[in-house]
N, C-alpha and C positions, 0 to 999 in steps of 0.2 A: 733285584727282582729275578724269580729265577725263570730261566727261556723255556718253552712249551714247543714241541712238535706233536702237532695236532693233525689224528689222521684219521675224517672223517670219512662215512660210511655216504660217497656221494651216487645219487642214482639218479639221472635225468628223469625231473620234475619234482624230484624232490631233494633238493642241493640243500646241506646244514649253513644256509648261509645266518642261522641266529646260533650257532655252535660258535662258529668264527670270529662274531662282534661278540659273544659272551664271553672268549678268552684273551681276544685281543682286549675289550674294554679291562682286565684284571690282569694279565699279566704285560700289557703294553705292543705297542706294535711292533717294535724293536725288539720285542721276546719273545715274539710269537711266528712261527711257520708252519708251515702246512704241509702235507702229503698225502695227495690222492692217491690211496694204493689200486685203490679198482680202477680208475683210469691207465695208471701207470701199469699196472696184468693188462691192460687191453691192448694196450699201447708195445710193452716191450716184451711182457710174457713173465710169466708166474715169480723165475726163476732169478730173471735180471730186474724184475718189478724187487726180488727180497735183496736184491746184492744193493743197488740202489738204497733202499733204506738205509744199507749199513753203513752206506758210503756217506748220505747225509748226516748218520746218526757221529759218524767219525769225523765229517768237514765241521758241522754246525754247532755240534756239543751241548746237546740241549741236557737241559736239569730235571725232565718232565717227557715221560711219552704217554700220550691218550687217545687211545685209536679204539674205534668203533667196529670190531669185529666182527661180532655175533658168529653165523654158523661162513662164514667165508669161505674159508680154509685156505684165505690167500697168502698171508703172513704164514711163513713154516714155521711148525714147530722147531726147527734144528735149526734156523736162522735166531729165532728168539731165544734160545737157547748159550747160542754164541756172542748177542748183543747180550745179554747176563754177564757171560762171565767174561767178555774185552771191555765193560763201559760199566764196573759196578759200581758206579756213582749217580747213575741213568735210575730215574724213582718210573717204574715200570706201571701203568696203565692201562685198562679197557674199560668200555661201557658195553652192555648188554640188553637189547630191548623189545628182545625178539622172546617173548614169554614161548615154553611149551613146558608140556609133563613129565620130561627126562632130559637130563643135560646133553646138548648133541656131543657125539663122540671128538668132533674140533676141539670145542671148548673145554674138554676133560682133557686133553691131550697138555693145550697153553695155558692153564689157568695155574698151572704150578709158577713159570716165567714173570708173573705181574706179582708186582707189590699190592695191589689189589684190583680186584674183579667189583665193576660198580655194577647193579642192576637194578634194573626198571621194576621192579615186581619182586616180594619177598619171598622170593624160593631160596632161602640164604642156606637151610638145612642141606638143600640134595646138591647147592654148590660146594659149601664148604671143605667138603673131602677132594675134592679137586681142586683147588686154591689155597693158597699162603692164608687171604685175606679176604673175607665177602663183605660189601658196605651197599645199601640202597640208595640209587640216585633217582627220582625219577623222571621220567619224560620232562623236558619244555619246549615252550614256546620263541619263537622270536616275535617279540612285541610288537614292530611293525607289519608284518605279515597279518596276525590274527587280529588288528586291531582293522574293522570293517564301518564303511561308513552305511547310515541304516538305508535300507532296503523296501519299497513295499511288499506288504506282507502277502502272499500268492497260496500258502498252505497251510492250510493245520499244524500238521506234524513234517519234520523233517528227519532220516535219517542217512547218513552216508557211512558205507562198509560193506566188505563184500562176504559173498556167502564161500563156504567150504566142506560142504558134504558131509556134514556129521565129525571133522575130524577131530573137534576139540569137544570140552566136556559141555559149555552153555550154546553151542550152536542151533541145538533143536528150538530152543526158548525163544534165541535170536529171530529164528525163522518162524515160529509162532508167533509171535511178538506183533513182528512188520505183518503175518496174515491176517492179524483182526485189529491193526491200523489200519491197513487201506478197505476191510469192511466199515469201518465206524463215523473214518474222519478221509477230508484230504491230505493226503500220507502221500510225499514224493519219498521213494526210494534210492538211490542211487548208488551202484558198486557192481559189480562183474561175477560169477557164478551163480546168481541168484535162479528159484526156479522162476518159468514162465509166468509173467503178468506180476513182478513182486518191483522191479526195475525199472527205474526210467534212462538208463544206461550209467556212465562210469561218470566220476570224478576226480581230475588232479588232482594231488595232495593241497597242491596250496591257494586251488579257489573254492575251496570246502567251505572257509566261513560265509561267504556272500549265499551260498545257498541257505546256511542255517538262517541269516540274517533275514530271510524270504519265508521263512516259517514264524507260527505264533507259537511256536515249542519247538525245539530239538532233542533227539531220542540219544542217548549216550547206553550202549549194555554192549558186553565185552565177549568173546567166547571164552573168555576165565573173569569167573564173579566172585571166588570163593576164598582169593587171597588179596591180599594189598596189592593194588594195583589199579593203575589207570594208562588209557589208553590216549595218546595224542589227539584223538578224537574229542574227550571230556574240555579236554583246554579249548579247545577249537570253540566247542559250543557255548562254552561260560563266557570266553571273549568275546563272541558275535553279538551280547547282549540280548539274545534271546532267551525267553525260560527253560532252563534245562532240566530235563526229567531222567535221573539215570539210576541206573542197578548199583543198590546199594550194596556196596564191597569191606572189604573189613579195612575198619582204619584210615579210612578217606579223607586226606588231608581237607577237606573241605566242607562245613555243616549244612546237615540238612536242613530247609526249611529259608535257610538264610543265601545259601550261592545256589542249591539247586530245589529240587523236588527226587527226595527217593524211593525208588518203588522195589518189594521182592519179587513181585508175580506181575503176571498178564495184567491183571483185573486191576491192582494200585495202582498201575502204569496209567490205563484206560480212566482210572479217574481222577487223574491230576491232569489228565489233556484235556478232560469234562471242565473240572475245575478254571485252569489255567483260560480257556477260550472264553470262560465266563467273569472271569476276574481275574487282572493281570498280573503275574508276578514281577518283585521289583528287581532288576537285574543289577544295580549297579554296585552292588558289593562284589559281587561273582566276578565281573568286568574286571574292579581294582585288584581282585588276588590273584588273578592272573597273570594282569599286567605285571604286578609287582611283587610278586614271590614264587612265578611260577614262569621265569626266563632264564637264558641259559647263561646269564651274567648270573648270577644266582649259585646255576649247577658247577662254573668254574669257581665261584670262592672255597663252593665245597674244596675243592679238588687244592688250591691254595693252600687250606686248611688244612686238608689232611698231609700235603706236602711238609710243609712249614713244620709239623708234629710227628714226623715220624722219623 
């Protein structure tokens, strides 16, 4: 089996700890190590945070690097560069999950260094000129985390996500959205920038399902609706076994009618929460694809796969 250095994207409160059992469970725990690179820049500093890498990548000799970059700019270019050409036996890796509307200048810099560039969202066009190799992974879950024991129901609607000033293309919607939820229904809010009176303050990343679980629907709609893509949120709300009503996006791994309820505007949204509090949707299909094809045991076979194949 081949050995994996896995270097997740960790941020206190929200630690990849189902990243970790998805690679250990596939490639073994004896094949598997880790490397916090953002503790270790915290810890030792940018420069001996990239020399360290090399040294593990030299002591340990793994067959697999799969590190969670996105816009860091922690990992050097000219480190990654030198692990290329001293370890070319090294099957080079990232994931990417941070969507926006232009590749950050990081990313354009490394994505020639990787054997492939995974990403969460089909922008595979405006990566490809910057990479060897663009392939779609997207988001998961770790199964014990989003699997939530049920709740009394406290709200109508639930949504959790924060607001951002206009900066992306469906945010005005976002915010329209939640204004004629908390007009219509009992609509808890919850996320950080939002304007005055839309909030019921913040939420950890990973006690987000007990809130959905407290609603008789949870809202899923993205600041990008318009390409393939879902957000860590969707999983969140299909697991909690509550009825999920989300923005319909292109190519959603998931049917309508059967795991969620999809709406394109304000108004289909507003009548599938009519609907839903009048007769209840049956959740437990949504539950089971989650559970089981949408964890990160899953996103590393991909990665096997494409190892094994290339």
């Amino acid at each position: 089996m081949a050995k994996i250095l896995h270097g997740p994207l960790q941020v206190s409160g929200s630690e990849q700890i189902g990243q970790e059992k998805g690679f250990r469970e596939v490639f073994g725990d004896e094949n598997y190590k880790q490397f916090d690179f953002l503790r270790l820049e915290g810890e030792l500093g940018k420069g001996a945070m990239n020399s360290s890498l090399y040294g593990t990548i030299a002591d340990w000799k793994p067959d697999i690097l799969w590190a969670q970059l996105q816009d860091t700019a922690s990992i050097q270019p000219q480190m990654l560069e030198k692990i290329r050409q001293d370890f070319p036996n090294l099957w080079l890796t990232q994931w990417n999950g941070d969507i926006r509307e232009v590749v950050p200048v990081y990313q354009s810099q490394i994505g020639r260094y990787f054997d492939i560039t995974y990403l969460g969202f089909d922008h595979q066009k405006i990566y490809t000129p910057h990479a060897k190799r663009v392939e779609i992974m997207m988001i998961a879950v770790d199964p014990d985390e989003v699997t939530i024991e049920p709740q009394a129901k406290e709200y109508d609607v639930v949504f959790i996500g924060n607001h951002y000033d206009n900066q992306f293309p469906d945010t005005k919607l976002r915010l329209r959205l939640m204004q004629v939820l908390k007009e219509h229904f009992n609509t808890l809010v919850l996320g950080n920038g939002w304007p005055e009176g839309i909030s019921s303050g913040s939420c950890p990343v990973k006690e987000q399902g007990k809130w959905y679980a407290k609603g008789k629907t949870c809202i899923s709609i993205n600041h990008f609706n318009n390409i393939k893509y879902y957000s860590e949120r969707l999983l969140w709300c299909l697991a909690s076994g509550t009825p999920t009503i989300a923005f319909k996006t292109p190519e959603l791994e998931f049917e309508d009618g059967v795991h969620y309820l999809g709406f394109s505007d304000v108004d289909e949204c507003v009548r599938h929460v009519r609907n839903v509090l009048k007769e209840d949707f049956d959740t437990t299909k949504a539950v089971e694809e989650v559970i089981t094809n949408h964890n990160w045991t899953r996103r590393a076979e991909q990665v096997r796969r494409d190892y094994e194949q290339h």
